[in-house]
C-alpha positions, 0 to 999 in steps of 0.5 A, a space after each residue: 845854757 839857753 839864753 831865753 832860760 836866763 832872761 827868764 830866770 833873771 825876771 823871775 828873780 826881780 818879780 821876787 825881789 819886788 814881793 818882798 819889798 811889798 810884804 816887807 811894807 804890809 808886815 813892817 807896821 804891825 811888828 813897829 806896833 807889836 814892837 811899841 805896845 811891848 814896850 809900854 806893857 813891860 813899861 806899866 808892869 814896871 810901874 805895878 812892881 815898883 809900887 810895890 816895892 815902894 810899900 814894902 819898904 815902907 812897912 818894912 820902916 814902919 814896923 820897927 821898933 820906933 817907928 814914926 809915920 813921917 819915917 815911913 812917908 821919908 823912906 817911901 818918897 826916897 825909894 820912889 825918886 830912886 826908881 823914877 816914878 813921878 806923881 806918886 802918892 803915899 797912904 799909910 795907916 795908922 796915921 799915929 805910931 805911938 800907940 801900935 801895939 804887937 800884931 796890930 798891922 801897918 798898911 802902907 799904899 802907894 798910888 801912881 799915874 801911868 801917865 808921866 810914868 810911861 815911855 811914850 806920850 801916846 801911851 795906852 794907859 793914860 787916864 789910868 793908875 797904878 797902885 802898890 799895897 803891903 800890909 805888915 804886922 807889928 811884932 813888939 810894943 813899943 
């Protein structure tokens, strides 16, 4: 083997060497900021099915037999603090149960920030809401 056939060779592996190290600097940010805005979109999607699960179980409650408004509120406020959501807000109507009759509906909404919600303080959806809405039929009179 040639000696100047290494020397090249060697200085061929370093300018290389130094081109990775130079597309890893110009790639790395953008896949930090992919990486970031995934998780904040995963975070506020989490936030939309939480709502929502939080307003089936409360017309879930709100649609048996004996069913009171201040039942349904409770069973609402225990599934939020159970799935961590923070500044949540319950509407349901009617707001009397008493005189639901069968196949009148219970409309249970739930509303929430993104703000306090999400993963990062810098998050893409501050300013903005989510909300949850479920609306079921009631089957008997009381």
């Amino acid at each position: 083997m040639n000696f100047n056939n290494f020397k090249i060779r060697r200085r061929n592996r370093r300018r290389r060497n130094g081109a990775a190290a130079v597309e890893a600097a110009l790639c790395m940010p953008v896949v930090i900021i992919l990486m970031f805005g995934t998780l904040e979109a995963c975070s506020g999607i989490f936030l939309t099915e939480s709502l929502k699960i939080v307003a089936y179980e409360g017309a879930r409650v709100g649609v048996r037999r004996g069913a009171t408004f201040d039942m349904v509120e409770a069973r609402c406020q225990e599934v939020l603090s159970a799935r961590g959501v923070k500044g949540g807000t319950v509407t349901i109507t009617p707001g009397n149960f008493a005189d639901l009759l069968a196949l009148q509906p219970v409309n249970v909404t739930v509303e929430a920030p993104y703000s306090g919600n999400s993963l990062f303080a810098f998050s893409i959806f501050t300013g903005h809401s989510a909300e949850g809405a479920v609306s079921m039929m009631r089957e008997f009179d009381d």
